[in-house]
N, C-alpha and C positions, 0 to 999 in steps of 0.2 A: 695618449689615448689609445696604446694599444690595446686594453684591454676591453676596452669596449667593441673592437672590432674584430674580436675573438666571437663576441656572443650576437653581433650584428645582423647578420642573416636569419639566424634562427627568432632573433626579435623580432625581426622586418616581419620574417613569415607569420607569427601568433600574432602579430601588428595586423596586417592584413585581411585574416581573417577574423578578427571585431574580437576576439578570444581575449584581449588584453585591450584596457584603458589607455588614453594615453599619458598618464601617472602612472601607469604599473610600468609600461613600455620603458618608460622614461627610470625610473628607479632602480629595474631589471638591471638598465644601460648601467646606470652609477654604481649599482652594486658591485657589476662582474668588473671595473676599471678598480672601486678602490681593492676589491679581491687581488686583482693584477699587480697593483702596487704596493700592495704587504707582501706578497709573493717576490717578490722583487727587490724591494727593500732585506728582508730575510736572506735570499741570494748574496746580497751585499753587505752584510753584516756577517755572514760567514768567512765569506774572501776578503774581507779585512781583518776579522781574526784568524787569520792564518793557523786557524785548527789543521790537527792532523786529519788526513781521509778516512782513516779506521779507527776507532777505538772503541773496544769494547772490554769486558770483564777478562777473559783468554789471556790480554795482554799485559794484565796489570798485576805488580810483586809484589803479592802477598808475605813476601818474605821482608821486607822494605820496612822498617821500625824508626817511628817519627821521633 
């Protein structure tokens, strides 16, 4: 549930002053956690495919005949 507590305070505060429902409030909360855990997942789906850190065009041989 961290990521809910990334966006907590600034919920609490629009909570507070009546600016948000408490289904918007509430939705807010779920949205920014499953945000947090695609972000995350992603993360881990990188460091498991053991990609290289850089690759881009510059690096690749053109000269290389399949």
């Amino acid at each position: 549930m961290s990521g809910m507590m990334a966006s907590l305070d600034q919920a609490l505060r629009e909570a507070e002053t009546g600016s948000v429902s408490y289904l918007d409030y509430t939705i807010r909360l779920l949205q920014s956690e499953a945000l947090h855990r695609e972000q995350k997942d992603a993360e881990r789906r990188l460091k498991t495919a053991h990609l290289p850190r850089v690759n881009d065009l510059n690096m690749y041989d053109y000269a290389f005949d399949n």
